[in-house]
PASEBA-1860 file (N, C-alpha, C; in nm, 3 decimals):
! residues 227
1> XXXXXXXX> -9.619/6.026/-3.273/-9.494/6.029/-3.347/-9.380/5.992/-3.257 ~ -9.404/6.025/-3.135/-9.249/6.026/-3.029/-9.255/5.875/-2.993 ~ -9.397/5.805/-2.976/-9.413/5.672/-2.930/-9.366/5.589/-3.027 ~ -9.387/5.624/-3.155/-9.342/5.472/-3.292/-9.203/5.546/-3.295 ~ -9.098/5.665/-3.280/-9.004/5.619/-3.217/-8.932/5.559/-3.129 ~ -8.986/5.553/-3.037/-8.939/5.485/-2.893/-8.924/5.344/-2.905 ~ -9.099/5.319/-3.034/-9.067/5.163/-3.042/-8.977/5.098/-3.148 ~ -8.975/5.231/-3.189/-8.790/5.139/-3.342/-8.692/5.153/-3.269
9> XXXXXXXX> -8.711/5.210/-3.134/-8.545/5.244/-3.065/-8.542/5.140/-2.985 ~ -8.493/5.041/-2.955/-8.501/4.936/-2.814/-8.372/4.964/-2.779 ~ -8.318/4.955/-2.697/-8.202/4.927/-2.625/-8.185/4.820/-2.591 ~ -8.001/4.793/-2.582/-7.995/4.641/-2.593/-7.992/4.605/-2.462 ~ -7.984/4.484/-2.429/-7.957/4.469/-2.303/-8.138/4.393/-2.193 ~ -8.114/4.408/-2.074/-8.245/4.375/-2.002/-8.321/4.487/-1.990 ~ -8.403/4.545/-2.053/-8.480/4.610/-2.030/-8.468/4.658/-1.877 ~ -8.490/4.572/-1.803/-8.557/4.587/-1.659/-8.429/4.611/-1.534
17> XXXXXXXX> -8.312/4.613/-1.584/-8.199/4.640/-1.540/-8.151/4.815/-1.521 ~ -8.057/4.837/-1.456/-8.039/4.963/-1.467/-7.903/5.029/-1.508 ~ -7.928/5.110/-1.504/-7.821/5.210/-1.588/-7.682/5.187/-1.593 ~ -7.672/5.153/-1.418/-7.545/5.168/-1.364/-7.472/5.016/-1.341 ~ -7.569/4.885/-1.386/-7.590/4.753/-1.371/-7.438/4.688/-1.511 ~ -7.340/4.592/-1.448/-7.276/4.540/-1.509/-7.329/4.439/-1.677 ~ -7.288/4.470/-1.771/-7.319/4.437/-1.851/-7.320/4.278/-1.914 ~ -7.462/4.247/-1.943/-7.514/4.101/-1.861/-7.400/3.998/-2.075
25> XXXXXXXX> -7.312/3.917/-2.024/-7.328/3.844/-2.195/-7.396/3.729/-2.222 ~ -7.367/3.694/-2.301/-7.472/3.608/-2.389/-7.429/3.466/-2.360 ~ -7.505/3.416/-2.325/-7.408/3.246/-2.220/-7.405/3.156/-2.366 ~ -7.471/3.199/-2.464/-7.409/3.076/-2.571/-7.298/3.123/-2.672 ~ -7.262/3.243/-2.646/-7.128/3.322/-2.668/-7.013/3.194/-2.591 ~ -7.020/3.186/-2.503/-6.964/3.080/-2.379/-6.921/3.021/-2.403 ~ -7.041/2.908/-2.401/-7.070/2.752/-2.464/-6.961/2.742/-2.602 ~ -6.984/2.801/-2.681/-6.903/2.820/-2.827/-6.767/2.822/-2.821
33> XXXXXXXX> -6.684/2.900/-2.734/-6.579/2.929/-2.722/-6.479/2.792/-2.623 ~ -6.592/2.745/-2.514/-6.544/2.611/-2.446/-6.552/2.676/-2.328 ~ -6.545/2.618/-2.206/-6.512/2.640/-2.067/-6.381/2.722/-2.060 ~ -6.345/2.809/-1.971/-6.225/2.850/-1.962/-6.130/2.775/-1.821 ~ -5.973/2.771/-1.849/-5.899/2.658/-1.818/-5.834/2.768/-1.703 ~ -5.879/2.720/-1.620/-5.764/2.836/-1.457/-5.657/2.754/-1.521 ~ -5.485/2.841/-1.531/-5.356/2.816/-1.582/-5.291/2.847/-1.460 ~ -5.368/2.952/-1.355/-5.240/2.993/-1.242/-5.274/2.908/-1.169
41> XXXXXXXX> -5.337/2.803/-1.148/-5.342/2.716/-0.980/-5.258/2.554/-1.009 ~ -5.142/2.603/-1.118/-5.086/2.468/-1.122/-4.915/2.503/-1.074 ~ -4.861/2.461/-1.028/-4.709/2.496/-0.975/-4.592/2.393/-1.088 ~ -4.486/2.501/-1.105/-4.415/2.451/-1.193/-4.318/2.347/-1.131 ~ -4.317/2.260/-1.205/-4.177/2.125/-1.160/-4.043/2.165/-1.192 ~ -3.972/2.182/-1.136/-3.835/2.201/-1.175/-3.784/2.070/-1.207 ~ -3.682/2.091/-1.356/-3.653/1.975/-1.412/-3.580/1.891/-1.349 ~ -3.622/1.715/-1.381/-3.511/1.605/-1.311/-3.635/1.576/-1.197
49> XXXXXXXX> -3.719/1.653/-1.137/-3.774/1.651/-1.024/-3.900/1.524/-1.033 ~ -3.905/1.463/-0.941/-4.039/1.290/-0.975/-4.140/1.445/-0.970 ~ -4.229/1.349/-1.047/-4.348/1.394/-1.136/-4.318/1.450/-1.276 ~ -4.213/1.486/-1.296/-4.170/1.551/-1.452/-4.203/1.502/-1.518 ~ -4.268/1.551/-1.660/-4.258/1.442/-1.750/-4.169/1.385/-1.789 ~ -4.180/1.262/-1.852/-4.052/1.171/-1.916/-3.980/1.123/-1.815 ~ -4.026/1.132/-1.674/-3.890/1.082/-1.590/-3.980/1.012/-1.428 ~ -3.944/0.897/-1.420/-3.984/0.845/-1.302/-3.932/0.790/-1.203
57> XXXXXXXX> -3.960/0.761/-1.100/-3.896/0.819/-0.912/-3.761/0.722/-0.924 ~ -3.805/0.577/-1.041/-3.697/0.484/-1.028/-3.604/0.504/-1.132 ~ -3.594/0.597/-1.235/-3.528/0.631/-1.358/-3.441/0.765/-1.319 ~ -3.483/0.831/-1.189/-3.402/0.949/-1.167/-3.326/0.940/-1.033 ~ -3.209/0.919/-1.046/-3.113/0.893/-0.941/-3.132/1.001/-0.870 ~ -3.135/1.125/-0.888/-3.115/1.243/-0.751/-3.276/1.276/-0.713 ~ -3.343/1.164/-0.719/-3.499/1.217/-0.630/-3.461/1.154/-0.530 ~ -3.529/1.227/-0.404/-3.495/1.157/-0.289/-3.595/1.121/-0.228
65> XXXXXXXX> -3.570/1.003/-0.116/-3.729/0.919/-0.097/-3.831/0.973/-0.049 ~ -3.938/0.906/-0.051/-4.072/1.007/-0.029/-4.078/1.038/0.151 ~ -4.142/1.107/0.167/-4.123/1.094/0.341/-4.174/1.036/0.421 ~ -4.135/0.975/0.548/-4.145/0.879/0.564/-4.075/0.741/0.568 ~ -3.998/0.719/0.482/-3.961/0.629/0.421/-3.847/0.626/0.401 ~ -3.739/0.524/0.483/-3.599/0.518/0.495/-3.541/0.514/0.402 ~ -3.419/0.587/0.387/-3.360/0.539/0.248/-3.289/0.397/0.231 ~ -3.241/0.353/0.151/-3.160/0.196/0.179/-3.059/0.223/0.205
73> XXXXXXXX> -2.990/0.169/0.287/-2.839/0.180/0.344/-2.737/0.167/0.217 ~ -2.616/0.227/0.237/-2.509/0.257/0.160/-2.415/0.078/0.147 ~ -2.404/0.076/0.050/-2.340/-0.033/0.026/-2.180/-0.047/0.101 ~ -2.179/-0.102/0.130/-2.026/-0.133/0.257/-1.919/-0.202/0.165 ~ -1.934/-0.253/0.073/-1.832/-0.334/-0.005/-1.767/-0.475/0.069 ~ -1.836/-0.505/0.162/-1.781/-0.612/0.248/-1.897/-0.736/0.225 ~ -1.820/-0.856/0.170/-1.892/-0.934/0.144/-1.992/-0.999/0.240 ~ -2.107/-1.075/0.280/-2.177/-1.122/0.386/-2.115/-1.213/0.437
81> XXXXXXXX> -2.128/-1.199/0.613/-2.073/-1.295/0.735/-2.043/-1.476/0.630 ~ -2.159/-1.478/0.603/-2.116/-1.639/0.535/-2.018/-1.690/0.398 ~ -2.006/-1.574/0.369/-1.944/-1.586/0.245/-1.780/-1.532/0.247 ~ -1.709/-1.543/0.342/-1.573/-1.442/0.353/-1.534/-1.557/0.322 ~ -1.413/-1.557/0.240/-1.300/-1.597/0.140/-1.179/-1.595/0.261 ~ -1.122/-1.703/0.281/-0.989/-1.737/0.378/-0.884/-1.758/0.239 ~ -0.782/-1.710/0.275/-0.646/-1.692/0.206/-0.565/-1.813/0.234 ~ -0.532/-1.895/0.221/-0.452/-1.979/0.204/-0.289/-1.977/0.186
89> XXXXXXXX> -0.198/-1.980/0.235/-0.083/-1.969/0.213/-0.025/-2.037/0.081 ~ 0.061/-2.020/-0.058/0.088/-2.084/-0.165/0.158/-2.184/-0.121 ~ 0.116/-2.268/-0.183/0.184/-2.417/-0.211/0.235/-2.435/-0.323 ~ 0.363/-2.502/-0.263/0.436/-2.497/-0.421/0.563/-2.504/-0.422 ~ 0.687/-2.468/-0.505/0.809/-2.434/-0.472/0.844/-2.274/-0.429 ~ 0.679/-2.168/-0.431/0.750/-2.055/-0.403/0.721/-2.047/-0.301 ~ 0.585/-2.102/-0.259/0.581/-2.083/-0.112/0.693/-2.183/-0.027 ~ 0.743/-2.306/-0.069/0.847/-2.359/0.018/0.971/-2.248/0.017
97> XXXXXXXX> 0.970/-2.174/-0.060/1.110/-2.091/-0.082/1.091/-1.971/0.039 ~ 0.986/-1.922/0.027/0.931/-1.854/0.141/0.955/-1.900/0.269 ~ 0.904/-2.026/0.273/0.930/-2.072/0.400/1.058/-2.097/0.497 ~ 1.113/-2.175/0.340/1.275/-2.183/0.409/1.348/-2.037/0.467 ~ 1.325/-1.939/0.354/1.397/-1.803/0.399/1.383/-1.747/0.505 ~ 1.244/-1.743/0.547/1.171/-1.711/0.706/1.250/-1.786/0.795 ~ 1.284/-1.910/0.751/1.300/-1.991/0.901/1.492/-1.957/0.918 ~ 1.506/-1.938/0.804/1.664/-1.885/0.763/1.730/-1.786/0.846
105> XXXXXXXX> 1.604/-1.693/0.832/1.689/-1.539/0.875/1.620/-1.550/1.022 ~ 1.542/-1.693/1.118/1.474/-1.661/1.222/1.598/-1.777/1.272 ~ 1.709/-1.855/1.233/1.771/-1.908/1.256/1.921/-1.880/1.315 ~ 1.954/-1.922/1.434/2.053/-1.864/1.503/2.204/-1.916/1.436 ~ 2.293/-1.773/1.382/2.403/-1.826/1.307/2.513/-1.912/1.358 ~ 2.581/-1.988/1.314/2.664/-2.079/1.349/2.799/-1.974/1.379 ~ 2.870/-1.997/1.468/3.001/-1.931/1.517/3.128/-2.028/1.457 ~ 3.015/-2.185/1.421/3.166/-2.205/1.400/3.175/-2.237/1.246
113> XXXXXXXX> 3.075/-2.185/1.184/3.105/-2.165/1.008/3.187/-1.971/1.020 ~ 3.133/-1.926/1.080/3.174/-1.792/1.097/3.320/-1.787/1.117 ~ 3.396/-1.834/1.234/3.479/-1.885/1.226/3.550/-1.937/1.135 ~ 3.508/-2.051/1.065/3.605/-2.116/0.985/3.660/-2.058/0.884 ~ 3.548/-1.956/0.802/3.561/-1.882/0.685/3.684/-1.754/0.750 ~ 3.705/-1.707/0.885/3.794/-1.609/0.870/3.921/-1.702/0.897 ~ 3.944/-1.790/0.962/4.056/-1.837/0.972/4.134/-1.888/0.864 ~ 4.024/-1.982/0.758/4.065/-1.988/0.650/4.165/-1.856/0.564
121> XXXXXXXX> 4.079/-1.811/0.537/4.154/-1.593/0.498/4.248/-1.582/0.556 ~ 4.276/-1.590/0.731/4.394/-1.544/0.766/4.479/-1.681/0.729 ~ 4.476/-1.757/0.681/4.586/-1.831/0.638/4.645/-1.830/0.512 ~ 4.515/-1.789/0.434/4.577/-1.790/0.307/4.644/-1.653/0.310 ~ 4.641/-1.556/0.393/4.721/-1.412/0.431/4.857/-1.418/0.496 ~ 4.861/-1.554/0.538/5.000/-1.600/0.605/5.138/-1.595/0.532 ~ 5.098/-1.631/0.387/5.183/-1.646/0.269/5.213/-1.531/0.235 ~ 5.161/-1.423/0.298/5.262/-1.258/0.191/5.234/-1.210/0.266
129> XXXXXXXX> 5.181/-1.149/0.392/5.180/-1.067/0.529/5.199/-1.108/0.597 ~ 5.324/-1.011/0.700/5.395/-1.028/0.790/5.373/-1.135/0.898 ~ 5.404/-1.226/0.996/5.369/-1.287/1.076/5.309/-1.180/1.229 ~ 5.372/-1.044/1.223/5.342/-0.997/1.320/5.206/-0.981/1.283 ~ 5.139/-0.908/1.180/5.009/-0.894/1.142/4.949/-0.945/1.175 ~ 4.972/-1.079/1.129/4.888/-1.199/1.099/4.826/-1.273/1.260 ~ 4.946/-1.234/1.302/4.953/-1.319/1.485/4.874/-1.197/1.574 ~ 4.848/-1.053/1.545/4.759/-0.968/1.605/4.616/-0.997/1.531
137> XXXXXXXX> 4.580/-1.027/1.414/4.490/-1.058/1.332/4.415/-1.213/1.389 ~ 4.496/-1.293/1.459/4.448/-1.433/1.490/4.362/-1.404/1.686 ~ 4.486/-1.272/1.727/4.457/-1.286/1.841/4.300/-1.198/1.883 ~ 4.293/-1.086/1.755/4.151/-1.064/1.778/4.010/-1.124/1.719 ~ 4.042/-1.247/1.634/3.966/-1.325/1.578/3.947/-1.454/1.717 ~ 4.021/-1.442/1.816/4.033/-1.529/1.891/3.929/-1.426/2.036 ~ 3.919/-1.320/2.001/3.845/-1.239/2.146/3.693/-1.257/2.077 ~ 3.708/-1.240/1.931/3.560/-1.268/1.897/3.501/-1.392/1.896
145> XXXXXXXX> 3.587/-1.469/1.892/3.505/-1.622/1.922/3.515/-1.663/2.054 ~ 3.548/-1.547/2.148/3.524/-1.596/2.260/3.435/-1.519/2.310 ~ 3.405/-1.399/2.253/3.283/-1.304/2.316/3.154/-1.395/2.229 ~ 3.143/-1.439/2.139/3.048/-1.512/2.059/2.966/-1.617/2.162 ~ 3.064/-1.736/2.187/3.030/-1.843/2.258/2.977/-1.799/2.427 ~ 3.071/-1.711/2.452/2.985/-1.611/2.624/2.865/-1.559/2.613 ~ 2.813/-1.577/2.521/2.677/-1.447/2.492/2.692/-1.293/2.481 ~ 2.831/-1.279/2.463/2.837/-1.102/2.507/2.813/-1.043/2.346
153> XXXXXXXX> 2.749/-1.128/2.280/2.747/-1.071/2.137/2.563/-1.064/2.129 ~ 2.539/-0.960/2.096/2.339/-0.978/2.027/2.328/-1.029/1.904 ~ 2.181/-1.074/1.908/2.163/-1.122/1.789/2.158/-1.039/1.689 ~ 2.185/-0.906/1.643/2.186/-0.823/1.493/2.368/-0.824/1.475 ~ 2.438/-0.860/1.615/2.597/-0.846/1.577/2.630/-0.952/1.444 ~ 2.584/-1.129/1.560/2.594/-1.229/1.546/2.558/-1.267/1.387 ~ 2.442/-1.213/1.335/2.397/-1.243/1.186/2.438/-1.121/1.121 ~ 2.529/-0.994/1.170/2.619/-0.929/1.050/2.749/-1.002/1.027
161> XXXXXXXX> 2.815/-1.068/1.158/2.906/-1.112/1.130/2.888/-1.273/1.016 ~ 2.796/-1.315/1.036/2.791/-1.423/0.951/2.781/-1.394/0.837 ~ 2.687/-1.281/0.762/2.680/-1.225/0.640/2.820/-1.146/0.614 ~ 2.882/-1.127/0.666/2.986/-1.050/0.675/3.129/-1.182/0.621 ~ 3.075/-1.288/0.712/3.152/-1.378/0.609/3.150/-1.463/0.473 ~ 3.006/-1.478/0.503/2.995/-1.495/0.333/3.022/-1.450/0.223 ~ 2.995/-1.309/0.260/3.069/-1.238/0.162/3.228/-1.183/0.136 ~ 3.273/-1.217/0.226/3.446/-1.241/0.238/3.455/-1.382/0.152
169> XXXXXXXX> 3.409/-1.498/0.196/3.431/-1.604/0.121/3.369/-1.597/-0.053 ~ 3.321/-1.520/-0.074/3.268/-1.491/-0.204/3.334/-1.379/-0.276 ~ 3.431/-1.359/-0.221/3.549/-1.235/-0.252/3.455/-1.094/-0.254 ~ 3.338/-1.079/-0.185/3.260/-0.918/-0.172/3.340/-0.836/-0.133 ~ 3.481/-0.783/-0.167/3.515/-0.722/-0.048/3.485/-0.584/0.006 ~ 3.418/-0.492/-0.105/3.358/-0.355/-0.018/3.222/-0.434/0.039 ~ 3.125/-0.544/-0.018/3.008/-0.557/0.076/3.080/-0.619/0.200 ~ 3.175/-0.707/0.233/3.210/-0.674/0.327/3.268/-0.594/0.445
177> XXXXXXXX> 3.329/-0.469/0.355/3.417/-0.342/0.428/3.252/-0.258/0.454 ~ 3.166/-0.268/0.422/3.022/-0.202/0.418/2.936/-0.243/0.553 ~ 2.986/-0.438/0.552/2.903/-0.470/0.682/3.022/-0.444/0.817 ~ 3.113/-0.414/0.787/3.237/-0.381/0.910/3.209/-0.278/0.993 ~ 3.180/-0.151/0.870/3.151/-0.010/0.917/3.066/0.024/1.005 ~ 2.938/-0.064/0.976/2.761/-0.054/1.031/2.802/-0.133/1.117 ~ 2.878/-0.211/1.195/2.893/-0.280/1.311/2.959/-0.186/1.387 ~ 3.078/-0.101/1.356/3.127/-0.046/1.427/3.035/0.131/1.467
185> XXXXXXXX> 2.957/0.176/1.369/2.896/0.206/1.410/2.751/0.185/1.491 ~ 2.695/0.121/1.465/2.585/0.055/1.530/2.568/-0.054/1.651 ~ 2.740/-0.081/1.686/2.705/-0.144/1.804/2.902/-0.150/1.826 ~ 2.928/-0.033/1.828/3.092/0.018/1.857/3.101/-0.049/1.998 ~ 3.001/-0.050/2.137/3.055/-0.120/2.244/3.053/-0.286/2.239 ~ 3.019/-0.381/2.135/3.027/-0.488/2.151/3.124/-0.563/2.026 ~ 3.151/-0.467/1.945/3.296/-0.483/1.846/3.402/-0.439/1.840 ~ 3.372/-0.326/1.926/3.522/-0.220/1.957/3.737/-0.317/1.934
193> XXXXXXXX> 3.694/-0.452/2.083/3.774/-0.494/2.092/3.839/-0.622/2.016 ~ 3.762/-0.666/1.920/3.825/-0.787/1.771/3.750/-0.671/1.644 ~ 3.710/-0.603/1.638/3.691/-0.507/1.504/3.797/-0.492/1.430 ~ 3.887/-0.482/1.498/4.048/-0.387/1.407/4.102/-0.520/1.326 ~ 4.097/-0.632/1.383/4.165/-0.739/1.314/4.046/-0.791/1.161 ~ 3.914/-0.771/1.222/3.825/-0.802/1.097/3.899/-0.698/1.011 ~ 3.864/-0.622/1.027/3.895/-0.500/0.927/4.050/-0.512/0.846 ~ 4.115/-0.571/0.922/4.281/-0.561/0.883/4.265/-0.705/0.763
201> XXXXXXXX> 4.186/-0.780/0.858/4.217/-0.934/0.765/4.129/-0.895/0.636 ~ 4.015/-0.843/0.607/3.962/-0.743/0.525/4.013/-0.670/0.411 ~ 4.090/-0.618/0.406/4.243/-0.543/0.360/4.339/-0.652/0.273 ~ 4.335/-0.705/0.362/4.471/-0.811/0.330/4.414/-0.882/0.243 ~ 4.310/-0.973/0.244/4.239/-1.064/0.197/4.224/-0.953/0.040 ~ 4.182/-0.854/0.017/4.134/-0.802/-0.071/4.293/-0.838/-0.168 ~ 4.392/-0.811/-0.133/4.555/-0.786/-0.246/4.604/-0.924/-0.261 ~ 4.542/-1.069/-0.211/4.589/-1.147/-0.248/4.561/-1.234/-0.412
209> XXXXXXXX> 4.645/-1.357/-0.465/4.589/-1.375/-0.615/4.524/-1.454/-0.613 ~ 4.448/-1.496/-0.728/4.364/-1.593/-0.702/4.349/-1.753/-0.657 ~ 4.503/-1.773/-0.688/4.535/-1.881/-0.644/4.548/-1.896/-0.493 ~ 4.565/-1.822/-0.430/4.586/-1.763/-0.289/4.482/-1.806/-0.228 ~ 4.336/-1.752/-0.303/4.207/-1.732/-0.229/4.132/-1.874/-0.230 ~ 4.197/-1.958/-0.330/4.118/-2.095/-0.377/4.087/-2.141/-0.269 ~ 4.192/-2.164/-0.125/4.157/-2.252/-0.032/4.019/-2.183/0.030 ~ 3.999/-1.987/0.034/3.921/-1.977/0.102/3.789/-1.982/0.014
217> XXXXXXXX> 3.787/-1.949/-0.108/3.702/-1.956/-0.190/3.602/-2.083/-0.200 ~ 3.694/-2.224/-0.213/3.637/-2.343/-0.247/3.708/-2.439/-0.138 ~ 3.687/-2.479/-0.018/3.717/-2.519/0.076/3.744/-2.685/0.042 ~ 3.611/-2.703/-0.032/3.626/-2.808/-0.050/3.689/-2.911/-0.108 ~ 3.710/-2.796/-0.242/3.841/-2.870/-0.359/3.981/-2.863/-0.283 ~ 4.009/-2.821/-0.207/4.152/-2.761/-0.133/4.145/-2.865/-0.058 ~ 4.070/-2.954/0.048/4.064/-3.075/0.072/4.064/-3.193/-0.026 ~ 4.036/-3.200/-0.060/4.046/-3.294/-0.201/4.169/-3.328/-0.280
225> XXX> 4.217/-3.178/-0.290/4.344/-3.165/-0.371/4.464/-3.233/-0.277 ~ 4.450/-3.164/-0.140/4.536/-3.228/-0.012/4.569/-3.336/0.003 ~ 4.459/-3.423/-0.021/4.436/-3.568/-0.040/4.478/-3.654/-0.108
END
C-alpha cells in the first residue's frame, strides 16, 4: 500500500539531485521566450555627441577631431601671397583735385601776394583813417615783410599769414581776427613786433563801404577802371 503510493507521488524535478541543489528550468521554456539582451554593457551618448543617432562627425560642428589628428587651421581672412589686390590711386578730376591741394598746402606761400593784399587795405584805409594810423600801420607791415624775406618767419607763421590774407581780401573779417589771435598766441615771439598793425589794419578794414573795399576786393577791375 505505502509503495503504489510512493509511485503516484513523483516529485518534480531530477530525481537524482538533492535537496539543497538549485532549482534546475526547463531550457525550452528559454528557447520560447528568445535569448536574453545584456542592456547594462552599453554606455549612454550624450546628445550632439559623433555616434548619436541622426547626426554625423561632418553635420555636427562642436565634435572635435578624432585623436590624433590635427585640426585645420583657423581661417586668417587674408587673401593668398598671389592674389593681393594693389590700390591704385583715382584718376580723374577728383583725384587731380587731390593732387593739386596736396601740392597746394606743401607749397611755399608767396610774400609778395601776401603783401600786396595788405597794402592794398591799408590804402583803401587811407581815405577815412588818420594818416598817423595809417603811417604806424605801413611801418609794421614794413617789419613783416622784412622779417618774411630774412627767414625769421616759420613755415606755420608764413601760411597763417597768407590765409590770413585771403580772407581779408574776401572781406572774412572775424576769420581773419580768428587767424590774428592763434598767431599771437602760438608763436607771440615771431609776431609780437608787426602784429599790432595787422590787427589795427583788421579793424579799420572791417568799417569801411563797399565802394572803399572794391580796389581791395577786385584788384583787377580797379586796374581796368584806372585805365
Amino acid at each position: 500500500m505505502e509503495s503504489n503510493m510512493e509511485d503516484k507521488y513523483i516529485k518534480p524535478g531530477n530525481q537524482e539531485r538533492g535537496w539543497n541543489d538549485p532549482p534546475q528550468f526547463s531550457y525550452n521554456f528559454q528557447m520560447a521566450r528568445g535569448p536574453q539582451r545584456n542592456l547594462l554593457n552599453k554606455r549612454a551618448v550624450a546628445p550632439g555627441a559623433v555616434g548619436s543617432p541622426g547626426i554625423t562627425p561632418s553635420s555636427n560642428p562642436l565634435a572635435s577631431a578624432p585623436c590624433g589628428v590635427a585640426p585645420p587651421p583657423p581661417p586668417t581672412g587674408r587673401p593668398p601671397a598671389g592674389s593681393m589686390v594693389t590700390l591704385t590711386p583715382p584718376v580723374g578730376p577728383l583725384g587731380s583735385q587731390k593732387k593739386a591741394n596736396s601740392s597746394q598746402s606743401q607749397s611755399e606761400p608767396d610774400v609778395e601776394g601776401v603783401v600786396s593784399v595788405l597794402d592794398r587795405a591799408l590804402a583803401a584805409c587811407r581815405q577815412t583813417v588818420k594818416d598817423q594810423v595809417c603811417n604806424d600801420v605801413a611801418k609794421r607791415l614794413h617789419l613783416l615783410e622784412d622779417s618774411w624775406r630774412k627767414g625769421k618767419l616759420s613755415l606755420p607763421v608764413r601760411r597763417r599769414m597768407d590765409t590770413l590774407a585771403q580772407e581779408l581780401q574776401l572781406g572774412h573779417w572775424d576769420s581773419a581776427d580768428d587767424i590774428h589771435r592763434s598767431l599771437m598766441v602760438d608763436h607771440v615771439t615771431e609776431v609780437s613786433q608787426w602784429m599790432v598793425g595787422v590787427k589795427r589794419l583788421i579793424a579799420e578794414t572791417r568799417g569801411l563801404s563797399p565802394e572803399l573795399l572794391e580796389p581791395l576786393q577786385n584788384p583787377a577791375e580797379s586796374v581796368q577802371n584806372n585805365d
